[in-house]
N, C-alpha and C positions, 0 to 999 in steps of 0.2 A: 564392488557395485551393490548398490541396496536394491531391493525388486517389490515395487509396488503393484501389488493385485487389486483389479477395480473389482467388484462386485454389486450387484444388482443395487443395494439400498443399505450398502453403507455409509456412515457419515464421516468428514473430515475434519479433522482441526488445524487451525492456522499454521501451527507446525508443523504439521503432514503434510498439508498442500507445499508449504515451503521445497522441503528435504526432497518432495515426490517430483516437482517441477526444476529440481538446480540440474545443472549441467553434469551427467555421470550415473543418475535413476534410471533404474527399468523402471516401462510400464507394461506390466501385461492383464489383457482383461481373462477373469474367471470363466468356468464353460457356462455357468448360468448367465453371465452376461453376456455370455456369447450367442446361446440359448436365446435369451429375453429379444436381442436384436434383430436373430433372424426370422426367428417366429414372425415379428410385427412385418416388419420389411417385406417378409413375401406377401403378409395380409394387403398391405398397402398397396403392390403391384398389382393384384386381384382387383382392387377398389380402384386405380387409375381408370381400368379400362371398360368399367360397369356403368351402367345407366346415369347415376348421381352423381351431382358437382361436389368435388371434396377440392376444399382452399388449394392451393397453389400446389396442388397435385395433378388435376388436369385442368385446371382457371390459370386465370391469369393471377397477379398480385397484386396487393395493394385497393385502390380504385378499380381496378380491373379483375375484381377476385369472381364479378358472375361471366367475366367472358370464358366459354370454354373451347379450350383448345383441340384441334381438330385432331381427331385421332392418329395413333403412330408418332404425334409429335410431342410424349409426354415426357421422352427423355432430352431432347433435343430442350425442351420449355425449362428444365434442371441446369443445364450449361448456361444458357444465355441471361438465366436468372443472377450468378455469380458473376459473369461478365460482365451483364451491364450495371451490378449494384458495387464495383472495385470503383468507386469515386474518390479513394482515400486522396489527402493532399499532406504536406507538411512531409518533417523529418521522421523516421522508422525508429516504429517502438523500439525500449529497449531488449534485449535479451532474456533476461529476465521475466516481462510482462509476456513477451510469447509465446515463449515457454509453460506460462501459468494458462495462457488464453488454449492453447493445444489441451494443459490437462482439464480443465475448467467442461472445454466441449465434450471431452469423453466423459466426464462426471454427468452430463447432462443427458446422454446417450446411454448411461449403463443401466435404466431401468427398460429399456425397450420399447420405450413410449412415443420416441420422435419418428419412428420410420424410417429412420435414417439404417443405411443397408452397412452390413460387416465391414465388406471391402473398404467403406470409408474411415470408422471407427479402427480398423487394423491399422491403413497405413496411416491416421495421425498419430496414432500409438509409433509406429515404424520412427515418423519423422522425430519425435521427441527422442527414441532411444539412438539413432545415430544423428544427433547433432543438428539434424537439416533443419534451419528455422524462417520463415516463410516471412520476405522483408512485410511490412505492415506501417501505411502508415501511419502516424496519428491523430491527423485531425478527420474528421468528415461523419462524424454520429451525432444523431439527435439522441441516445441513448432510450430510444422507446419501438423502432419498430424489428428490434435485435437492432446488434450493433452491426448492422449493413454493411457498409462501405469497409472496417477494419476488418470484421469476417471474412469477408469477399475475397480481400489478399489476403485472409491465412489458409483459403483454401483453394487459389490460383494452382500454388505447386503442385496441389495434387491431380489437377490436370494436366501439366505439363505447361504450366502458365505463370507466367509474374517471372519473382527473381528470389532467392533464397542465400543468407548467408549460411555458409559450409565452409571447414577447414580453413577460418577464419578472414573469409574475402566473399563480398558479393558477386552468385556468379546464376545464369540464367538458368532458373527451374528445368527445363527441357534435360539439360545438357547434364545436371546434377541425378535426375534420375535413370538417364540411361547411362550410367558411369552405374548405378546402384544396381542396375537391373531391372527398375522399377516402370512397367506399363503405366502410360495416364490411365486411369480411373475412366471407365463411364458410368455416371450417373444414374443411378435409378430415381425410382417415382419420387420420390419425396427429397432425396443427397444434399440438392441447392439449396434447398428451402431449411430444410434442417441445421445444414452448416451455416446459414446465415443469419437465422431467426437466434435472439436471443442476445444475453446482457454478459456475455463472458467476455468482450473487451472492458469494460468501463468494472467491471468486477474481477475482471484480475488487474488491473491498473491497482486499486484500492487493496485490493489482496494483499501487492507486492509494499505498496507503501502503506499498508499497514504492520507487516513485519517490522519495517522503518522504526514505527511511529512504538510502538511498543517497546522497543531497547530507547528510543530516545527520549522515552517517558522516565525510565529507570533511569538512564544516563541523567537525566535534569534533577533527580534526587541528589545522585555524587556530585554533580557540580553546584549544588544548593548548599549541599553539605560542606565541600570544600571553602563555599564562600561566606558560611553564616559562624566558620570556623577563624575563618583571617577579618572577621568584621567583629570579633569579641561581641557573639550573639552569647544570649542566654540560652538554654536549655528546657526553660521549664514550659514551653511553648513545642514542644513536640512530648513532654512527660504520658505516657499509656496512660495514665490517670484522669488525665484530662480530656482526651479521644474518647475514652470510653463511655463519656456523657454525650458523644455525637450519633447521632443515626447513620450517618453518611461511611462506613466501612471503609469506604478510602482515603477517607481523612486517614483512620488508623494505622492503614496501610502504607501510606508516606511517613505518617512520623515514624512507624517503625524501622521504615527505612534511616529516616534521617539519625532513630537512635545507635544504629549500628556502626553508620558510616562516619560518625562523630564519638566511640566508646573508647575511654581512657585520654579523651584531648581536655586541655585546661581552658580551653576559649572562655565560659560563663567566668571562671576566678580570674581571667586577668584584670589591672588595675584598668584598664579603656573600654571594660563591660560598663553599662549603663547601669545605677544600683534599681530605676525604678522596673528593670526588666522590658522595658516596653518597645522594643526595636520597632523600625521603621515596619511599615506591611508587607513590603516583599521576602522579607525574610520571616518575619511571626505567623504571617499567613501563606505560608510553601504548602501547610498539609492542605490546609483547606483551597487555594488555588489547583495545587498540582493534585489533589482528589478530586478535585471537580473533572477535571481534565481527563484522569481517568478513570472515571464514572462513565464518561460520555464517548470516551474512547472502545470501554468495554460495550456498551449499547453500541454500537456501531459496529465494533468485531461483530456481535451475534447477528447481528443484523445481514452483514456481509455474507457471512457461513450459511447461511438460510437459504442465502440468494444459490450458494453453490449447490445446496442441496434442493433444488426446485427444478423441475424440468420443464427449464425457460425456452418456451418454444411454442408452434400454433402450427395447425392444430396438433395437439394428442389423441393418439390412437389407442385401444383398447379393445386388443381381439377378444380377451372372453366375454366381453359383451357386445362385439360385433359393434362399436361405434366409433366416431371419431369426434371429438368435442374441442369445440371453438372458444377462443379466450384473449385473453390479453397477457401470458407469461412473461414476451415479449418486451416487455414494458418494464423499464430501470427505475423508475421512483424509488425504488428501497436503496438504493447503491446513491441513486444521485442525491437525497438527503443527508444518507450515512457520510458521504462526502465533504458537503456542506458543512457537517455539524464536525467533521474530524476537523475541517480549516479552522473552525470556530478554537474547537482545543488546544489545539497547537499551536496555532495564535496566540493563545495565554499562556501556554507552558513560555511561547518565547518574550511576548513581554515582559513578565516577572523578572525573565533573565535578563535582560537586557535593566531593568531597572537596579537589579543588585550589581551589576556592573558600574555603573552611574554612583551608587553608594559608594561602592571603595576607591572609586578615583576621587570621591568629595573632598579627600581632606581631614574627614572625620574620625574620630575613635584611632587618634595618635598615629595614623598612617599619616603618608605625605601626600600633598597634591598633586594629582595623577601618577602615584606611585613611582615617581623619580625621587634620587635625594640633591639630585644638583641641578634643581628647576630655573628658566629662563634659557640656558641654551639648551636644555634638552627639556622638551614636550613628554616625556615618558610615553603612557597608555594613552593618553588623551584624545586621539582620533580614533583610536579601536573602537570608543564606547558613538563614533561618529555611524562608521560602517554597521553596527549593530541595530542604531538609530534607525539609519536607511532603510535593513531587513528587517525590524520589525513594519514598520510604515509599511514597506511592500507586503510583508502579512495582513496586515488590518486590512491595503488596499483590497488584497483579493480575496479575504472573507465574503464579498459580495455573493449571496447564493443565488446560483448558475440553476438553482431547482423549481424556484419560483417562474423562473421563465419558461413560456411556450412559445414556440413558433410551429404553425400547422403544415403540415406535408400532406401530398399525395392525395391532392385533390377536395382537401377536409376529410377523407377517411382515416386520417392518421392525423385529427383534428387537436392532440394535448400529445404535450413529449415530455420527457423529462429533463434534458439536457443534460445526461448523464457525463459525455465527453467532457465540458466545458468542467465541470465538477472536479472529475477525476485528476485533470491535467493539470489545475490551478493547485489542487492540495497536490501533489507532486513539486510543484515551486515551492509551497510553505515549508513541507519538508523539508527541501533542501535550506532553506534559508534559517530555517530553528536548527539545525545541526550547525549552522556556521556562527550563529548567536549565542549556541550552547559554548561551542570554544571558545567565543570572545570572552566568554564570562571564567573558563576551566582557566585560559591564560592570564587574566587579571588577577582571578585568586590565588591563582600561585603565584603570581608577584606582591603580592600582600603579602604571602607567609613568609615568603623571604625576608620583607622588611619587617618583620615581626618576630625580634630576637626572644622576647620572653615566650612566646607560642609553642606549647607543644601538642603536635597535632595528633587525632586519633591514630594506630596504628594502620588503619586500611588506609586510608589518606597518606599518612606519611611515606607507605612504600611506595603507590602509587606520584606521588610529588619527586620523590627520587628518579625513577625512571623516566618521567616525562621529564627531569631537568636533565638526562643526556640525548634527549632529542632537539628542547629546546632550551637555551642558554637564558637564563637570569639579564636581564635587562640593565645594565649596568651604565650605557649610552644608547642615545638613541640609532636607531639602525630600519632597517625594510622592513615590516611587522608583518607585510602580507604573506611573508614565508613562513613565517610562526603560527599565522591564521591557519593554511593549511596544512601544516604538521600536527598542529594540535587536531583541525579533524580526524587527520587519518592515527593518531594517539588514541583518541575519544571510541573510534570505531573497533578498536582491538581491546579495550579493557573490557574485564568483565567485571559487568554494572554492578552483580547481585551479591547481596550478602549474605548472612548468617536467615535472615528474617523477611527478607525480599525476593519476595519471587516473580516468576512473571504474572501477568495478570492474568490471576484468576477467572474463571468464568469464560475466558476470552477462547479456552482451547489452542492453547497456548502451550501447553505442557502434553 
């Protein structure tokens, strides 16, 4: 078991958040963050019950933030603030994403800022290290006043409330912690407000798929590579020589890949290479596509990680200068862009693919049509490049950015949102739909090679072509493809992408 220590102001990278949030991580927090929390926490209990209105500590919320509430009832105003804001609707995130939303909240919590008391910060710690994950569900955030409603049910459980999956079955919060030992929680001055305020659903949504989106970025170099190799591409179209007249680094950065994953193959000398060099764009232009992509993938990691290290919440407290300051933390705009613009990426990584699929079923450069040899009663690939058709379509569709919209809440005090939810959960479909396009395109290519007796393919290709052809069989009549579709994903998801000169993205905090 790995044991991750939070501490007061440290930072995280995309791979730490990873490893810290998988199923089998300690968390435990340092004595200074331990320190940091309880210091504010008792400030905060002192400040409930003093002269001055302090937000949703003894007010009410929202439009209601000058009512205040009558004394003695400031913890009692903590409870009923979680219960009435659990409006979640739709099916329960995944595992994954809760797990990230649990460690996301304690990141938010370790400088001591939010008020929020030990007891709470311990047992989300608690729930993470034995398995308890708090059901949640997906839809119901305008992703701007904190992610309310998915908050809400990640922190039922720790009242003895909601429903928790544990030892692999949903079974009723109550019932799970007093199997643990575990007393519900009462709430101090600020617990409610702190666990619900704040963008760590709709930021670890993007978190988890962006771990996604960063192998699948690399992954779409090998299968660029595989297919610009069974299409007798030239080579002098990813040459270091040529990149290095670009500003753009990730240009660089794909053809290097592409040079690795393509060293020692004869593709450019076979006799079906083209002599003017000038291949179609999907394949001449893979660096400069698949660098734009991640370009814009990288701005959007840093983006993301920023978000983690912000203490997204309202208000923050700051006992050594005896104040409490009012804000908008709250507020997702930086996630629901970064969202937006990863759909936009991804969307391109899978068009391209899908269009170099469409190439090698053309006909062209001495292959056969649709990659059969005994066409008319057998169709070969021909509808693969159908379904690919479909997913990217559905990519374009829901490129539509979910950030430009507002819908006003809570009386026009919560008058601009972000619509972070809608964001996160659409680039969650793209995802999945460019890993399924990526294999349509890994399964066509390697049915080229096969019908490409003169081809000898680089050696990283060639041994990965070996092993994927005892998973899936050479297509010799037609037969169910949609089994091939999924074996090639789950193929795709266990190689490793990286070469000799490919690493993961840089910058991203990724390493």
């Amino acid at each position: 078991m790995t044991t991750f220590v939070i501490e007061p102001d440290d930072r995280w990278t995309l791979a730490g958040l990873l490893a810290a949030s998988a199923p089998g991580a300690e968390i435990r927090l340092s004595e200074p963050t331990r320190r940091a929390i309880t210091r504010t926490s008792d400030w905060v209990e002192t400040l409930s019950a003093g002269p001055d209105l302090v937000y949703g500590v003894n007010t009410g919320f929202g439009a209601l933030a000058d009512v205040r509430v009558r004394a003695g009832e400031e913890h009692e105003l903590q409870l009923r603030h979680v219960l009435s804001h659990a409006c979640g609707v739709g099916g329960p995130s995944p595992q994954a994403v809760v797990r990230m939303m649990m460690l996301v909240k304690l990141l938010t919590f370790r400088s001591g800022q939010t008020g929020v008391s030990l007891a709470v910060a311990e047992r989300l710690a608690d729930l993470l290290n034995h398995g308890v994950h708090p059901v949640v569900p997906e839809r119901g955030t305008v992703g701007a006043s904190g992610d309310l409603a998915p908050l809400s049910h990640l922190s039922l459980p720790m009242l003895g409330r909601g429903r928790v999956e544990y030892e692999g079955r949903v079974q009723d919060a109550a019932e799970v912690l007093r199997r643990l030992g575990w007393p519900p929680l009462r709430l101090t001055a600020k617990d409610g407000l702190a666990l619900t305020n704040g963008t760590q659903y709709i930021t670890s949504v993007a978190l988890v798929e962006l771990g996604r989106i960063v192998r699948l970025a690399e992954t779409a170099d090998l299968v660029a590579a595989m297919s610009l190799q069974a299409f007798s591409c030239a080579e002098r179209f990813f040459d270091e020589r040529y990149h290095r007249r670009s500003g753009n680094r990730w240009r660089g950065t794909v053809a290097g890949a592409l040079r690795e994953h393509t060293r020692g193959g004869n593709h450019a000398r076979l006799p079906s290479a083209v002599p003017s060099m000038q291949d179609p764009y999907s394949f001449r232009c893979i660096p400069q596509v698949h660098g734009a992509a991640r370009e814009h993938i990288d701005h959007a990691c840093t983006s993301v990680l920023n978000e983690v290290d912000t203490v997204a919440d309202n208000p923050l407290f700051f006992p050594d200068d005896e104040i409490a300051l009012f804000g908008g933390n709250l507020h997702g705009e930086s996630v629901a862009l970064s969202a937006d613009l990863l759909a936009m990426a991804v969307t391109e990584l899978g068009s391209i693919s899908e269009r170099r699929t469409y190439q090698l079923l053309s006909g062209r450069r001495g292959l056969p049509d649709f990659l059969t040899t005994d066409p008319g009663v057998n169709s070969g690939l021909m509808i693969v490049q159908y379904t690919s058709a479909a997913l990217v379509n559905e990519m374009k569709t829901l490129c539509h950015p979910a950030s430009v919209d507002t819908i006003p809440t809570c009386q026009l005090q919560e008058d601009h949102v972000s619509m972070g939810g809608t964001a996160v959960l659409k680039l969650r479909q793209i995802v999945d739909d460019f890993e399924t396009v990526l294999a349509v395109e890994w399964l066509t290519a390697c049915q080229a090679v096969d019908l490409r007796p003169d081809l000898t393919l680089s050696g990283h290709c060639r041994a990965l072509h070996g092993t994927y052809r005892g998973l899936v069989a050479r297509l010799d009549e037609d037969r169910v493809l949609s089994d091939d579709i999924e074996r090639t994903v789950e193929f795709l998801r266990g190689v490793d992408v990286r070469s000799g000169e490919e690493r993961a993205l840089v910058g991203q905090g990724v390493g």
